[in-house]
N, C-alpha and C positions, 0 to 999 in steps of 0.2 A: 507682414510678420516681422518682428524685429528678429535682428542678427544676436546670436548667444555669444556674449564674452568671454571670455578665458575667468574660470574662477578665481579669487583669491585662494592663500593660504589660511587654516583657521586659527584664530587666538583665542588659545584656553584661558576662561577665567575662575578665580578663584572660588572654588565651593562655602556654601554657609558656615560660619563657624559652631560648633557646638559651646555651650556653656563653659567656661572654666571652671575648677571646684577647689582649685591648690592658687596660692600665689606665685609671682613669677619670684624665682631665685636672686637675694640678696645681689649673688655676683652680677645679675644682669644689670643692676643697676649703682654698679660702680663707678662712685664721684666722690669728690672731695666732701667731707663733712658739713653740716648744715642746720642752721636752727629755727624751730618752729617752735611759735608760744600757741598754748589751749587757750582759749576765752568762754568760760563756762558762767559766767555771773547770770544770774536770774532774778529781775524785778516783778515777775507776774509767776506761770505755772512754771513748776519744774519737774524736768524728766526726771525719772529715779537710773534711767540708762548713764548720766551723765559719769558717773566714776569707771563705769565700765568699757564708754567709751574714750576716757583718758587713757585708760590702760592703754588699750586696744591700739591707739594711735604710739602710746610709748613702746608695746612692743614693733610695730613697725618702723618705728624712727631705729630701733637695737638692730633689726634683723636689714636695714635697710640705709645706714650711714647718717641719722641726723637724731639731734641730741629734742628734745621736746621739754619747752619747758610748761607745766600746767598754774591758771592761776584765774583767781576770779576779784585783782585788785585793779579796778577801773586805773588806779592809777598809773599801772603800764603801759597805759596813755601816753607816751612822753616823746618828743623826737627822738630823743639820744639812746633811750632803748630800743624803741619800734626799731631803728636801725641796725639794731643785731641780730633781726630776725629775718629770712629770706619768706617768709608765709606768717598768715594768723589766722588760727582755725577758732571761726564764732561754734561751740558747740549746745546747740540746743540752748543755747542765748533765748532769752524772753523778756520783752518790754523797757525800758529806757535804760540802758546800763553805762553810758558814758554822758560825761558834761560836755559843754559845747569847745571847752579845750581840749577835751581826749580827742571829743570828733574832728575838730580841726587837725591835731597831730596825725589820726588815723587818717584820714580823706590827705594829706600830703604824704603820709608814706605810701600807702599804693600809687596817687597818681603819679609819684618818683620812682616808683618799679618794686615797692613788695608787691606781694600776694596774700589775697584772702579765698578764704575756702567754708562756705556755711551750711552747717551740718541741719536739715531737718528744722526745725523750729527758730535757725538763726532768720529764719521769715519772717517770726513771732514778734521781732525786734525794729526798737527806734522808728513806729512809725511816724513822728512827728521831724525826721530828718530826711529831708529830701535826697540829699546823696546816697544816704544807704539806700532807701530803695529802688537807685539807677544800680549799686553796688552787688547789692543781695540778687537784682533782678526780677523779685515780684513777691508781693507781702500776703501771706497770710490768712484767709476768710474762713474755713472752717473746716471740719473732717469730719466721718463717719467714722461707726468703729472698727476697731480691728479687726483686720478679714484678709483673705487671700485674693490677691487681682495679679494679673498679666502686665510684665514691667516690658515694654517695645525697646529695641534697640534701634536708634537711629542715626548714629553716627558710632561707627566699632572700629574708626584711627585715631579716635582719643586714646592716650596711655589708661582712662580711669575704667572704660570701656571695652578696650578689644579685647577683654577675655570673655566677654559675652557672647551666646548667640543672638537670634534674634527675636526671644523669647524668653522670657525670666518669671516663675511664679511662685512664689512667695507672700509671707505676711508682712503687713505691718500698718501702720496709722497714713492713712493717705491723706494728706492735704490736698485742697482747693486753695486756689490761689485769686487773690482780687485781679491780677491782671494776668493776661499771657503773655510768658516774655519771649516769644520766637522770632517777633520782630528786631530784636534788640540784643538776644544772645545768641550762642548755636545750643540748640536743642539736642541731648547727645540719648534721653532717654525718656519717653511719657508712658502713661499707665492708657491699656485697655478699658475705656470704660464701662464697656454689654460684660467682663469678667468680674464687675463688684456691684455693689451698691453705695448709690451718695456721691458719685461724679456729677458737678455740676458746670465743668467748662465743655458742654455741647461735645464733646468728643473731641475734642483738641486740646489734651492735658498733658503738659511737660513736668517733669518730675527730675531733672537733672539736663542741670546746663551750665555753658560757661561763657565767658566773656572779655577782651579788653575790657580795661579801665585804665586810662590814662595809660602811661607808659608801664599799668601793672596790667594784676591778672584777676580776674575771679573767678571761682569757681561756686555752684553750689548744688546739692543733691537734699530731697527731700526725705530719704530713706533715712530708718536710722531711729526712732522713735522706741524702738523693744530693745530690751535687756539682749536677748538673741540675735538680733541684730549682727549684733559686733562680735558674736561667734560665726557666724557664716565664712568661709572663706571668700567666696566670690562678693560679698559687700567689703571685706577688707582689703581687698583687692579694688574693688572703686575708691575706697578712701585714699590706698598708698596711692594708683593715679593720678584722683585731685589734689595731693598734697603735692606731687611731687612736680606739677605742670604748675600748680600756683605757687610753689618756691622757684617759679623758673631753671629747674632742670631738665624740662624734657620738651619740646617745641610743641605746638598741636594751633590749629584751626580752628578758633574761636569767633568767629565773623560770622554773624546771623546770615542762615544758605538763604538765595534769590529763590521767592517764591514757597519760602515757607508756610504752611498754613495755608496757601492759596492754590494755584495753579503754576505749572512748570512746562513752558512748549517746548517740545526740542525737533529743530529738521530731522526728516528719518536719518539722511546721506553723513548726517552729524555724528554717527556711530563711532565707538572707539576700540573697539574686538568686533569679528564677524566671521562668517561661514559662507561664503556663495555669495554673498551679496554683491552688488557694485550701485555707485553712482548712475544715474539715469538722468537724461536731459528730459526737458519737457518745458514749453514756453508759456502751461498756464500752473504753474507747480511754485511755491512760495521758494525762492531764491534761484526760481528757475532748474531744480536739477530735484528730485526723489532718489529713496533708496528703491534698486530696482534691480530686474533679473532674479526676481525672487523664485527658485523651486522648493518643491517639497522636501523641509527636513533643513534650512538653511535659519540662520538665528544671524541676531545685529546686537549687539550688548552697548551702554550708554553707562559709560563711567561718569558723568556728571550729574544724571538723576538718581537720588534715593529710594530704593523704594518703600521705607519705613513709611508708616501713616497713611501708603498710598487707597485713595477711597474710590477715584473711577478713573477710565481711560479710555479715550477720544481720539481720534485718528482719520485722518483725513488721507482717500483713497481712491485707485483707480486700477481698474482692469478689463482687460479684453480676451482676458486669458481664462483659466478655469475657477479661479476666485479662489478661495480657503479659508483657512483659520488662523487670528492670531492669537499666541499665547504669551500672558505676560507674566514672568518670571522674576524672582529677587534671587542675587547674587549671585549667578551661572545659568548657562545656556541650559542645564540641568536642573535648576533650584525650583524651589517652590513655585506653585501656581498660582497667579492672585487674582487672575480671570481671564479667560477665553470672551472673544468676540468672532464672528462670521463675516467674512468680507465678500460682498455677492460679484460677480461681470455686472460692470458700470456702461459699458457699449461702448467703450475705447478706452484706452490709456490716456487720454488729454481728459477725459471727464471724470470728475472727481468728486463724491461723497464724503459725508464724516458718518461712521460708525463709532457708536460705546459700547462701554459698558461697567455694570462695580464692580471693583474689585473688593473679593470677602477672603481672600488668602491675606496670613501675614508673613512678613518676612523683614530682611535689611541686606543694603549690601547695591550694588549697581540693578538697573533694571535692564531687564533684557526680552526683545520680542525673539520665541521662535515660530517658524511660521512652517504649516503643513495645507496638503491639498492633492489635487490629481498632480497629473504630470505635464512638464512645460512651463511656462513662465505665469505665474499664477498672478499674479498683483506688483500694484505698486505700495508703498508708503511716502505719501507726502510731509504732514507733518506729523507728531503727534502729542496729546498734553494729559497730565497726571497733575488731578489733582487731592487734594487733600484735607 
């Protein structure tokens, strides 16, 4: 019988956030002045949203310290201008709207450090230039009609994002995209697709993401298509966001997450808040050591996995004890449920199974196992993987 260790202390973590529905306050984001140009020119369909959402972004430059200037003369194209501007918002842009000089001016101001930010249908655009679409992040294929689906939060430390929860439903024109860009950008928001009709990326649809580019920024969100739109609070609230991380005033974490789209293994013992738990040796255990001394009612929380998008979960296990339940959780030891699995007695602690199972809960936010059962030292976790 193993010897009982001395518990830890527990590290609370932060509960789900609820939806925003107000902006955050002018003063919070107190800086020095700053200019952003609209780029609206339309060579193919045109939104009728487009004047509304000029407004939209002029009252937030008012309420928010940056002057906006709006305009749809390709010839703004130029280095000596593009330099006056710390961001350029493509808004609902369509089909070839600069010559291969504007393009060249554009592709050296960002990769020298502006920002671009493409509103919805900036997808629509310059397929025939290969930069934009490492820029934009992925073009265009087609949409159903307007309907209401479930917008997923999956990253809520972006400034354009954290006033989300992990849940968002709303209307509007949903694009499919020719490619997925999750290898390539951070994915900060995709759409539920079992909540609409006319998804056609397999269940793996990004709808807001962003990106390095050169020593700039990009940003881009597919919402945005309705007149209403750009009365929502919590949409104008992701736009000031993207504008205000692709004018380089606010830091955030653009680097496409390892294992996006795929699978994510993490050692259990790799934990970053816990309840009871500790480290446990064991010399047939992947890095030689499990999370262990697990009892009833004790939780492990993992700050480096998401658990937005997560689809199933895998766990590789061992016990000589009374076996239990694990329960997988987003955002707190408390949060939503995204599935339960059963861990049986494996006939010792050195022998080791993998159990799954899907997960049908949604959520965002760190994933956390808590684990229940009889009493005494119920199991181990060796490793375990989420995938997506």
């Amino acid at each position: 019988m193993r010897s009982l260790i001395a518990r830890g202390l527990a590290t609370a973590a932060a509960a789900t956030m609820a939806a925003a529905t107000v902006l955050v306050p002018a003063a919070a984001h107190a800086a020095a002045p700053y200019e952003v140009l609209v780029f609206s020119k339309t060579a193919g369909f045109r939104h009728d949203s487009i004047p509304t959402g000029i407004q939209a972004i002029r009252d937030l430059g008012t309420a928010n310290g940056f002057t906006v200037t709006a305009t749809e003369d390709a010839n703004a194209f130029n280095a000596s201008n593009l330099a006056t501007y710390e961001a350029v918002v493509f808004l609902s842009t369509t089909g070839d709207v600069l010559n291969a000089t504007q393009q060249t001016a554009f592709q050296n101001y960002v990769n020298g450090g502006g920002g671009y930010l493409g509103v919805h249908a900036a997808a629509d655009t310059e397929y025939d230039w290969a930069y934009y679409g490492q820029l934009v992040g992925a073009w265009f294929s087609g949409h159903p009609a307007i309907q209401q689906a479930t917008v997923k939060t999956e990253d809520n430390t972006h400034p354009a994002t954290s006033h989300l929860g992990a849940t968002w439903s709303r209307s509007d024109e949903w694009y499919n995209y020719r490619t997925n860009p999750r290898s390539t950008a951070r994915v900060l928001q995709s759409l539920d697709e079992g909540t609409y009709s006319g998804g056609t990326m397999n269940g793996d649809h990004p709808i807001t993401w962003c990106h390095p580019q050169g020593s700039g920024r990009s940003f881009y969100t597919g919402l945005g298509h309705t007149i209403q739109s750009y009365a929502e609070p919590a949409f104008r609230s992701l736009l000031l966001g993207g504008i205000r991380y692709a004018a380089g005033q606010v830091a955030a974490d653009c680097s496409p997450r390892t294992g996006g789209g795929g699978s994510t293994t993490v050692e259990g013992e790799a934990y970053t808040s816990n309840f009871g738990v500790q480290p446990a040796g064991h010399g047939t255990a992947s890095g030689g050591r499990t999370v262990g001394y697990i009892d009833n009612g004790d939780w492990a929380g993992y700050a480096s996995v998401n658990a937005s998008g997560a689809k199933t979960f895998s766990a590789r296990v061992s016990s000589a004890g009374a076996g239990g339940t694990i329960r997988v959780r987003a955002g707190s030891q408390t949060g939503t449920v995204l599935g339960t699995v059963t861990v049986p007695n494996t006939g010792s602690w050195d022998t080791f199974r993998t159990i799954s199972t899907n997960l049908t809960g949604t959520g965002s936010g760190p994933v956390f196992l808590t684990f229940s059962g009889g009493s005494g030292s119920l199991f181990d976790v060796d490793t375990f993987t989420i995938t997506r």
